[in-house]
N, C-alpha and C positions, 0 to 999 in steps of 0.2 A: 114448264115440265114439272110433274110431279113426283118426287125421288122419294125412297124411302128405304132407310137406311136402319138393319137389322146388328142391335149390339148386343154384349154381355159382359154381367158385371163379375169379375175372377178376382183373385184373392192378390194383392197388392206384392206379398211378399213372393219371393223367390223358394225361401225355405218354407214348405206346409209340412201339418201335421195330421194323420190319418187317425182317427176313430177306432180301434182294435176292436169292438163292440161290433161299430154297424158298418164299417169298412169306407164310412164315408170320410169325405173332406172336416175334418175340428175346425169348423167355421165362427168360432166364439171367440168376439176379438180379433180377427182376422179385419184390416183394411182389406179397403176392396177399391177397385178400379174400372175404368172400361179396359177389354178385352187390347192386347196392343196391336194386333193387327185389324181391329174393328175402326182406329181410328184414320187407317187409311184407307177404309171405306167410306168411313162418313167426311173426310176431307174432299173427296172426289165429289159425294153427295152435294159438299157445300159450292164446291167449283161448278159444277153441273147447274146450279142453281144460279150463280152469279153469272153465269152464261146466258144464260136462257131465262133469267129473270122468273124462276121458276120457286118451286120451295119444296122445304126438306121436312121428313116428317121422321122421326127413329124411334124405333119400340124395343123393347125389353121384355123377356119373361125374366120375373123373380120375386123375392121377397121384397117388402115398402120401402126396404132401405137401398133397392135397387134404384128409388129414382135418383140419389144423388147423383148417381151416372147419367142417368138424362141431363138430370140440370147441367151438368159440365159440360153434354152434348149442344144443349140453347148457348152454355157458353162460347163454346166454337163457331158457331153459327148455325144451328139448326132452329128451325121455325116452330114446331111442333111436337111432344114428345108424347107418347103414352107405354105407359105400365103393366103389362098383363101379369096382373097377383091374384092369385085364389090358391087357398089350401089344395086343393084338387090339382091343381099342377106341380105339385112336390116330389119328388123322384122321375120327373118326364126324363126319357131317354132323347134321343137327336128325331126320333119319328114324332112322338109326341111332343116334341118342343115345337117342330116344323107345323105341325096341326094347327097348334095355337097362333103361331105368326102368319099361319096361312086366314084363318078364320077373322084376324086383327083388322090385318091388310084388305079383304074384303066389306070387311064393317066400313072400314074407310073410304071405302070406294073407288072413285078412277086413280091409277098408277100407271106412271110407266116406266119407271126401274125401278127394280130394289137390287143396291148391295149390300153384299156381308163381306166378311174381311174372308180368308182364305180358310181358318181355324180357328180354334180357342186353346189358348196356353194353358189351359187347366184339363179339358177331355182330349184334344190334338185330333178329333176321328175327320173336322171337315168334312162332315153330311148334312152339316143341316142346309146348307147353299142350296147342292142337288135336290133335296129333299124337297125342300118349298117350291122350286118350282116345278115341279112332281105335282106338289101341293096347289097348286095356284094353277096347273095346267098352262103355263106357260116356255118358252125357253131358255134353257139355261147355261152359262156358261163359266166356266172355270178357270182361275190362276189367272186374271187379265191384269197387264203391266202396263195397255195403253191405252186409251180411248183417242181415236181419228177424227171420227167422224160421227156428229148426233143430231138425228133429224127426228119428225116429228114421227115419224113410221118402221125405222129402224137406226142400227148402233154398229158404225164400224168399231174395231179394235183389234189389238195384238193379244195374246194369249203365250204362255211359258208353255213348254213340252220338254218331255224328254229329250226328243232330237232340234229342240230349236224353239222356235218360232212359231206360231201360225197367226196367219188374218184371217178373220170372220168377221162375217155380217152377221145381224142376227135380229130379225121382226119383233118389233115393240107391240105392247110391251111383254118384259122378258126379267129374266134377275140373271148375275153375274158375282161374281165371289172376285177381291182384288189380290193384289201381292204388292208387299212392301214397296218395289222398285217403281209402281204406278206415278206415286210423289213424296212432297216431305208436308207433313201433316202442319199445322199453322199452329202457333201459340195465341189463344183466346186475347181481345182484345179487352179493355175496359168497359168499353161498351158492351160486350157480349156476358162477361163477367157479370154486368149489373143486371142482366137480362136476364140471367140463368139464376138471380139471386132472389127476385121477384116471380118467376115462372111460375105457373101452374102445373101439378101433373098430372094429365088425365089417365082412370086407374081404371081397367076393366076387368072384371071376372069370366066366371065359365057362365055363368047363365048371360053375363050380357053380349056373351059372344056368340049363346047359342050354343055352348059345349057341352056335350055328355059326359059328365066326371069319368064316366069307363073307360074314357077313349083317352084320357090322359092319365099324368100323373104312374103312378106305379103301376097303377090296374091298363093304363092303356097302352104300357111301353112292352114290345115283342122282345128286347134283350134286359138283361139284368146281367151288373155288377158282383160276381160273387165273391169275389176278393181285391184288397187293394193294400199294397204293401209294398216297403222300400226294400229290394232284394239287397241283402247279404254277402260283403263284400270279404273277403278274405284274399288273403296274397301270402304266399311263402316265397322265401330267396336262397338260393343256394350259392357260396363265393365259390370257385375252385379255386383249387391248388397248384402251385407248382408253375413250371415255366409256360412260355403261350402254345408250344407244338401239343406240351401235355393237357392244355385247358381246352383244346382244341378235340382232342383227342376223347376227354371226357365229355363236352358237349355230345357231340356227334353219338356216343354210346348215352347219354340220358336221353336224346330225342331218339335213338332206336329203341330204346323201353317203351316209350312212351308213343311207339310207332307213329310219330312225325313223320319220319321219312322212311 
């Protein structure tokens, strides 16, 4: 079985710094990482593989220094990794980013899953899953915590909801977004390590994907970023006075100013 397993590489730290200029991410100096809920898709990718004696393939859009996140991917156990970097995809929004995963995956030829992890701790929107297979004209499914059942034609699984649970099937092949609870993701072995140290990374552009720079990047994303900023925290306290009947007394008259109640 053919997987292929859609990552991203996001800023390491916890604490970022925003750009007051262009409202973007201060990416200078900033570690970077794969995406943390990407690695419980690509562990599922790797399990599905060792199942099914299959292989794993994981792509990335970003800048060159995006493939150390591949390599750590080879380290885990992925088979194959490739790069999609072109100036021309620099500002992609989650529509234009899904274009290029979609146009990737097709260069690549026969699939029959791809997952992506549920979100990204840096954007949080979780469109690009739905997107792609919009993109790929295939189906798609969201929030899955379990995989049952995988045969060469379709994919049973459990799915998170609001009110619970659901089981679906669902005809291969297809893409599916995971959730942390799926499994506990593996620490890279020696083996894998030395694999991921020697790797190749195959890098593709927009011409070799066949992309119209229009349709990506800034010029081909339908939304835009107009602001991006840490809101403004302020807090005032006020002590009362006086015994509890009387603090009691005063609360009750500050929250009818402030018609609370």
């Amino acid at each position: 079985m053919n997987v292929i397993v859609c990552i991203k590489q996001v800023p390491a730290k916890i604490k970022i710094e925003i750009d007051p200029k262009t409202s973007a991410l201060a990416s200078g100096g900033v570690d970077r990482a794969i995406n943390p809920p990407d690695l419980y898709a690509l562990e599922e990718g790797i399990r599905i593989k060792e199942k099914t004696k299959g292989k794993v393939t994981v792509l990335t859009v970003g800048p060159a220094k995006a493939d150390e996140s591949l390599k750590e991917a080879i380290g885990y156990g992925a088979d194959d990794a490739v790069l999609l970097s072109d100036p021309a995809f620099e500002g992609s929004d989650t529509w234009a980013t899904s274009l290029v995963l979609a146009k990737a995956i097709r260069k690549i030829g026969q699939f029959d899953l791809v997952l992506c992890g549920k979100q990204s701790i840096d954007g949080e929107t979780g469109q690009v899953g739905p997107m792609l297979g919009e993109a790929l004209g295939v189906p798609f499914v969201s929030l899955v915590n379990r995989i049952d059942e995988l045969g060469q034609e379709s994919i049973k699984m459990m799915r998170m909801s609001d009110e619970g649970h659901q089981l679906i099937e669902m005809t291969l092949p297809g893409v599916i977004t995971v959730v942390k609870e799926i499994n506990v993701p593996r620490i890279p072995s020696l083996r894998g390590l030395m694999a991921a140290k020697k790797a190749a990374i195959t890098v593709w552009n927009a011409r070799e994907l066949g992309i119209d720079p229009a349709t990506v990047g800034m010029a081909g994303s339908p939304t835009r970023v107009s602001r991006v900023f840490f809101p403004q925290r302020a807090s005032q306290g006020e002590m009362l006075q006086g015994d509890p009947e009387s603090q009691v007394e005063q609360l009750v008259e500050r929250l009818r100013q402030t018609r609370a109640i």
